[in-house]
N, C-alpha and C positions, 0 to 999 in steps of 0.2 A: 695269284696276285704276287705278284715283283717285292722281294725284299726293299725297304729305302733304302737307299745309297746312304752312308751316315756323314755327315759334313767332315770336311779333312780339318778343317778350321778349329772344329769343338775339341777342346783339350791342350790346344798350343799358348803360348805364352806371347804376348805382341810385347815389345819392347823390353824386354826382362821383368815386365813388372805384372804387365795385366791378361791373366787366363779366363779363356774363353769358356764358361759354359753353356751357353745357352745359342740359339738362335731366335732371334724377335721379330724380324720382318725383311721383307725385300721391298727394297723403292726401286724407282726407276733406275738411277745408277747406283747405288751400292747395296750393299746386304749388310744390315744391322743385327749386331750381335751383344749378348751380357755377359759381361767380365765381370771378373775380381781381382779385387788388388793382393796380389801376394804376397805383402807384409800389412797391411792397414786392412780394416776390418771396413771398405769400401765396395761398392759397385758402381760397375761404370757401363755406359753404353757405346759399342766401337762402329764405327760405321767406314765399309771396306769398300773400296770401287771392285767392281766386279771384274774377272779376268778379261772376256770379252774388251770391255773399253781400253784396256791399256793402249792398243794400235791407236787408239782414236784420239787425238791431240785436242779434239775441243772439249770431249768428256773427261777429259786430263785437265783440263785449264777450269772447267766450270767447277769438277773437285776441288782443286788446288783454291778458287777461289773462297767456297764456301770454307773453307776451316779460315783462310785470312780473313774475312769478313764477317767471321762467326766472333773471334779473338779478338779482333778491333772492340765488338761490342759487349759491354761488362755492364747487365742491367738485370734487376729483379724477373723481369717477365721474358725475359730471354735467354734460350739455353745457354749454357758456357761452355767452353770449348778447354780441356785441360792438355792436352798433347795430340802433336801433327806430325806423319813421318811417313816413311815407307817398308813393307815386308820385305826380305831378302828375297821372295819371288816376283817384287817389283809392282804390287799392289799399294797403292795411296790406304793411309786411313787418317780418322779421326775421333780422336777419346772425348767423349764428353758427357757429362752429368746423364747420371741414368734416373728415369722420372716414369713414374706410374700414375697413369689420371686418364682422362674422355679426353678423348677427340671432340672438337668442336664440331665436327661434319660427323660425326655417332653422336650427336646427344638431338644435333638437328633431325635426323635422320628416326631418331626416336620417339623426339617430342612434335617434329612440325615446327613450330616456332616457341620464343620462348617470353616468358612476361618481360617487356621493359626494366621494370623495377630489378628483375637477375640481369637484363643487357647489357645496361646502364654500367653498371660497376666492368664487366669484361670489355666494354669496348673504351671506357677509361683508362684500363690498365694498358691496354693494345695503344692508345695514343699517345701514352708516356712512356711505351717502349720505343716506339717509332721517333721519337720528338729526341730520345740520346741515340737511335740508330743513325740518326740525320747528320747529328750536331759528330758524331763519328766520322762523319763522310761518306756511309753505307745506305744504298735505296735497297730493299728485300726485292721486291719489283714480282714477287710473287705470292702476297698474303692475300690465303684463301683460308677456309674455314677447317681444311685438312691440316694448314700448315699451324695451326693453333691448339695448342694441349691445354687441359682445365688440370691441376691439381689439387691437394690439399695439402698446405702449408701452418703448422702449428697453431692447427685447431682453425685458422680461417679455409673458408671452400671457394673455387669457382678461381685458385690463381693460377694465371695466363701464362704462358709460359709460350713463346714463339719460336717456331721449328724451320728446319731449312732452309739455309742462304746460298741454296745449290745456284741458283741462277742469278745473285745478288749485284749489283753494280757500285764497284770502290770511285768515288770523287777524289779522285787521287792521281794525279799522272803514272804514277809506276804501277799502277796495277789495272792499268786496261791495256785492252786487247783487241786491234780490231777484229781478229777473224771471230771471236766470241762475240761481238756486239756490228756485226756485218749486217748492211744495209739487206733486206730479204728476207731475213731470219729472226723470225719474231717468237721472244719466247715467253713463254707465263701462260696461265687459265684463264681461255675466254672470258669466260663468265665473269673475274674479276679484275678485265684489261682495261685502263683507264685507256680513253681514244689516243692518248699520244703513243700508248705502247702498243694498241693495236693498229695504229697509222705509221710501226717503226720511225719514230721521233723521237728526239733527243730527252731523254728523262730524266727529272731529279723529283725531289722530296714529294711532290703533290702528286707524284702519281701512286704511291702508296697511300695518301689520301685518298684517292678515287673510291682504290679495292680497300680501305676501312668505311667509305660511305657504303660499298655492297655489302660489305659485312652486317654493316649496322641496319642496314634493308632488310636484306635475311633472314636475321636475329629476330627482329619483331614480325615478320610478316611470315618466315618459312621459305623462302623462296630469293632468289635474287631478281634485279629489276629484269634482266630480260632474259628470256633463255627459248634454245630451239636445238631441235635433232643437229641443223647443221653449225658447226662451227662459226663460219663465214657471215650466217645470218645476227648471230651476235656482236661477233665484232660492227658488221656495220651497224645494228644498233646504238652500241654504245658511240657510235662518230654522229649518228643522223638522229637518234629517238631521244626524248627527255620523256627520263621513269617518273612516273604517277606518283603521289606523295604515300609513304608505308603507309600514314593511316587511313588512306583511301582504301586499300585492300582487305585490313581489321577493322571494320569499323565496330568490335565488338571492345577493343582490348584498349581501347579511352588512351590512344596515344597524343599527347599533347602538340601541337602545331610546331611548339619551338622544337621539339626533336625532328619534326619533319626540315623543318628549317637546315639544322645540323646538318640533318643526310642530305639533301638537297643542295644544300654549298657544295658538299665534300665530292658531290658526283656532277659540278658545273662540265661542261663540256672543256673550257677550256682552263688551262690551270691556273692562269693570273685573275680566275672569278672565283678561284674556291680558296681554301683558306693558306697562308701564309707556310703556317708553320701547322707540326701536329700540336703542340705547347698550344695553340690557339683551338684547338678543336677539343682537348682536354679540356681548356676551360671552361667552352660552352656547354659540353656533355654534364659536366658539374652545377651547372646555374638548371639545366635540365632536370639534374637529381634533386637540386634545391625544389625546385618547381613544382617535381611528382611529390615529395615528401611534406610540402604544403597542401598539395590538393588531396593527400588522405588525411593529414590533420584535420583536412575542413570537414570531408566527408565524414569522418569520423564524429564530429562534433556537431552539426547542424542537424535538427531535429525537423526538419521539413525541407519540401523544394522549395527556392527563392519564389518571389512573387516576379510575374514580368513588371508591372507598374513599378518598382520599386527596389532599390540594391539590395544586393543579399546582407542580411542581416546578420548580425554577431548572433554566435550560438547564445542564448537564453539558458539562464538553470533556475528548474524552480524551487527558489529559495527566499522565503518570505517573511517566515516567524524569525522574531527576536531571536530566540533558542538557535536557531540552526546560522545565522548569522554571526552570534559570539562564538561559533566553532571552526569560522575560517581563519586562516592566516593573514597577515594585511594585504599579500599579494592578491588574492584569490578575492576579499573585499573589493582590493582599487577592479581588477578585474569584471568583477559584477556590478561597479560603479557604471564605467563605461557603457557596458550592454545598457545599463537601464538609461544612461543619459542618449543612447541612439536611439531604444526605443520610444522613448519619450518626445523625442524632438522629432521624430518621423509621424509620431502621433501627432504634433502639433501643428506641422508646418499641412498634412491631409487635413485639418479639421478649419485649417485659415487663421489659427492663431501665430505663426510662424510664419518668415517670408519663404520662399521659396530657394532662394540662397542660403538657405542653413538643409536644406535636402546636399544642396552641392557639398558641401562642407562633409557631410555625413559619408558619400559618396570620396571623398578625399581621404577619410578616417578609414575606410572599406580598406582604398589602395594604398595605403601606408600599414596600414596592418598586414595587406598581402605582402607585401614587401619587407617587412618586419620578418616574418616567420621564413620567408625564404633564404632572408640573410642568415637568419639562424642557424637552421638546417643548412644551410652552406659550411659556418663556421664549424657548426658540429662536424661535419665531413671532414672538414680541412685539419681540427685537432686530433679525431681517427687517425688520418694520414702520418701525424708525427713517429707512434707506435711502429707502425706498416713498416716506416721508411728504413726506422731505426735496424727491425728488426729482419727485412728484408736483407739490408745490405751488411749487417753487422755476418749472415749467412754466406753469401757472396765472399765476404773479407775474409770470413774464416776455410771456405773451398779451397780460395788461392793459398794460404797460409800453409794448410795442410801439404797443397800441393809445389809449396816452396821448399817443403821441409822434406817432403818424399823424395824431390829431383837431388837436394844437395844431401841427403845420406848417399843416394845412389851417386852420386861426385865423386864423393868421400871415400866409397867402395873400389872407385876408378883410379885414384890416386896412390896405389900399391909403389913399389919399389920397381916392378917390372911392367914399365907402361912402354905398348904397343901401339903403331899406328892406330891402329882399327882402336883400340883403348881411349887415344890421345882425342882422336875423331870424335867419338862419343863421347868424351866429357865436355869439346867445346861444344859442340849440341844440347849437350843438357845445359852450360854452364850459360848460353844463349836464352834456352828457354828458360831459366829461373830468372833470368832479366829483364825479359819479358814479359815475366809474370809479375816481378816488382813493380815495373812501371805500372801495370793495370790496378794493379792492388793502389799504389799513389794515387793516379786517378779515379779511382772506387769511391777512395777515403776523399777526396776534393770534391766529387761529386754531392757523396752524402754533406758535405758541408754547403754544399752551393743547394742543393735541394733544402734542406732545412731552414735557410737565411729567406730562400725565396719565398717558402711554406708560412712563415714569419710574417711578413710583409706582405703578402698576402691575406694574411690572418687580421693585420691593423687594420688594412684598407678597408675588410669587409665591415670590422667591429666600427672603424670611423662612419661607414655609411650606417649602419644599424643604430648609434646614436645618432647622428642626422635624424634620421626616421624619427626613432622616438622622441626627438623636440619637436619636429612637425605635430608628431600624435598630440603631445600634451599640446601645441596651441592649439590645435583645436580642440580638444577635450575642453580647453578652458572658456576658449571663445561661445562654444554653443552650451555652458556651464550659465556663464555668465547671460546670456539672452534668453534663458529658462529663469535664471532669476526675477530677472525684468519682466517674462510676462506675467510669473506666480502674484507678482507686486500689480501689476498696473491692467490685469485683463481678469474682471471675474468669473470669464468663462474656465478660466485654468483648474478654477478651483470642482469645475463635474468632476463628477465620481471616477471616472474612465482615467482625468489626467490624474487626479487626489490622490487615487491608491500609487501610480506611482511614483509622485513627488514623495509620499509617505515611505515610500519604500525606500528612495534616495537619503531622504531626514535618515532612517536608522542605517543606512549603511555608512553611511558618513559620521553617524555617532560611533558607531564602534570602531570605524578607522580611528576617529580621535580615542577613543579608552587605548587603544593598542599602542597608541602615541604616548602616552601620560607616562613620564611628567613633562615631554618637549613642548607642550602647547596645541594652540589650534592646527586645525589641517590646512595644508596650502594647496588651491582648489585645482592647482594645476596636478597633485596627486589624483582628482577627480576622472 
């Protein structure tokens, strides 16, 4: 067996700063390497175009683009890019955040697919990366499941973290190129080619939507919507075939219709039917999480299957005697209120003492309650998110900072008594890149401020619809309060045993509401 050749690379310093130990992988064009920083206690990840391509002027240009496209975009779930340059053997490279986590195409690869409820949260963060890669002027134009790393970030799991913008497209006049973007030459993974990029068409933002609706296909089912030995049979699928809804394929794994809906928009054939922005696809994925996080609330809480005749009914607790009544709280009282005034009134209006419009009402109470809880769990997400943001980008701000303070010692080192061309060169290059990194770090900090105010604002609208809600609830709570009074008063039948025990049970819940109240007075029945 053949000694290994040992990489000439391992052991050399790129830039005066960062040595190379390790080697970590080879991509298509470059060779990815682990550094260290030779004065800060950092590691970094170098990625070097391989000798081969230098001849090659479009594997030159697609380098060259990914580090400018990479630095444009300064966002939590995307890598960052800290220094662009070239070796004195004429080798392109690029420094950037060195990160240890799963591949998203290794964790598929090991689980099959993965529950909703983990989706959920990575295909959120992926549409809030995309939604500032846009608003950049940058399309990826090639997110697949290889191009996305899972991390773990201070103690939270499962953060996104978006990998190479080697074939990326700048919205920007000075940075295209025909011969890189030439009619004929189509570039990205079949599998996740939205039709305009596999019909070589003119692309912006929605086609990264596409390949985030395959993702989100994938993610719960295993599998993306179409796939075949030949290349060619894919792409015309994605221009001629419409994929089957994910939870047609699981029908084990209770995925909710509104998520098929999501994926569904996001993989419309043509772009002006799917969604706008990704800012719009984030927030549906969210009203999604809202949704799932209701429906195990319920499951968690309903002690039997609903009945077909009749709507699903509030969970019941059984809780009867005096004694265990004086040991709720008033919320948990009004709460057992409720349940008993639905079950009551559902009892009454089957037995014909009750019109049949107080069923609908009931049925009203059902879907404002569902709605309640989902605003909820939306808010609760959205106050999470303050933390995240803070602490996502407070990480970010301090990357650049570090890396402000590295480039201008090394200025500072430049700036001797005996400054040489080659010297002079080199420091307006560095003195370039720290300006560069200001500006990004400015717009870091604006961002965090424009994401917080919106997080905000968001956070009212939900809270204003969630009281909405709960005045709906209480008029009806009061409404079908009040017509159970009426009939205890004016129909003898109320008083059977069946309706008695629970009108009796209503009497002492509402007495202890009132002791809990004392000394404010009586209970006002809309607490009912």
């Amino acid at each position: 067996m053949k000694p290994t050749t040992p990489d000439p690379l391992i052991g050399k310093t790129i830039a005066g700063r960062f040595r190379i130990i390790d080697l970590l992988g080879k991509g298509g064009m470059g060779t990815v390497y682990l550094a260290e920083h030779e004065t800060l206690p950092r590691r970094f990840a170098i990625k070097i175009l391989r000798s081969e391509y230098l001849a090659n002027e479009l594997f030159v240009e697609r380098f060259r683009r990914e580090a400018i496209a990479s630095s444009r975009v300064v966002h939590p779930n995307v890598v960052y890019i800290t220094d662009f340059g070239r070796l004195p053997e004429g080798n392109f490279y690029i420094v950037m955040e060195f990160l240890e986590g799963t591949g998203l195409d290794k964790l598929l690869e090991s689980q099959g697919r993965i529950p909703l409820t983990r989706a959920l949260p990575i295909l959120i963060q992926l549409a809030d990366a995309l939604d500032h890669t846009h608003k950049m002027g940058v399309i990826h134009r090639d997110l697949k499941a290889e191009n996305v790393l899972l991390v773990e970030e201070r103690g939270r799991v499962d953060v996104v973290k978006i990998l190479d913008f080697g074939i990326a497209r700048l919205m920007v006049p000075d940075c295209t190129n025909s011969r890189i973007t030439s009619h004929g030459q189509v570039f990205g993974t079949p599998e996740y080619m939205s039709p305009e990029q596999a019909s070589d068409k003119a692309l912006d933002g929605r086609s990264d939507l596409y390949s985030l609706g395959v993702l989100g296909f994938e993610l719960v089912t295993g599998q993306p919507p179409f796939l075949s030995e030949n290349p060619t049979d894919i792409l015309h699928a994605h221009l001629q075939q419409m994929p089957p809804p994910p939870s047609s394929l699981v029908a084990d794994s209770h995925i909710p219709r509104v998520f098929d809906g999501v994926v569904l928009r996001c993989l419309a054939k043509k772009p002006q039917e799917r969604y706008a922005t990704a800012g719009e696809v984030r927030a549906d994925l969210l009203k999604v999480q809202g949704v799932m996080m209701n429906l195990a609330s319920q499951l968690a809480q309903l002690p039997e299957p609903p009945q077909m005749q009749r709507p699903v009914e509030l969970p019941r607790r059984a809780v009867d005697s005096t004694a265990e009544l004086r040991t709720m709280s008033l919320l948990e009282l009004r709460a057992l209120a409720q349940e008993t005034l639905v079950e009551l009134t559902l009892r009454l209006v089957e037995a014909g003492l009750l019109d049949i419009a107080h069923h609908r009402i009931v049925d009203n109470i059902i879907h404002v309650q569902n709605e309640i809880t989902s605003f909820q769990g939306t808010i609760a997400v959205r106050e999470q998110e303050f933390e995240r943001i803070r602490a996502e980008f407070n990480r970010q701000e301090n990357a650049l900072r570090y890396s402000i303070l590295d480039l201008t010692h090394e200025i500072k080192q430049l700036s001797g008594a005996t400054t040489t061309l080659e010297r002079l060169a080199r420091k307006n290059e560095l003195t370039a890149q720290v300006d560069s990194l200001k500006e990004r770090l400015a717009a870091l900090s604006s961002e965090k401020r424009e994401k917080i105010i919106r997080l905000n604002r968001e956070l009212e609208q939900f809270r204003h619809l969630n009281e909405e809600r709960e005045q709906a609830s209480a008029g009806y709570y009061s409404s079908i309060l009040e017509a159970l009074n009426q009939v205890r008063v004016n129909d003898p039948r109320a008083s059977q045993l069946k309706f008695g025990m629970l009108f009796e049970k209503l009497d002492r819940i509402r007495a202890n509401m009132d002791a809990l109240r004392q000394p404010s007075g009586t209970m006002d029945e809309r607490d009912a």
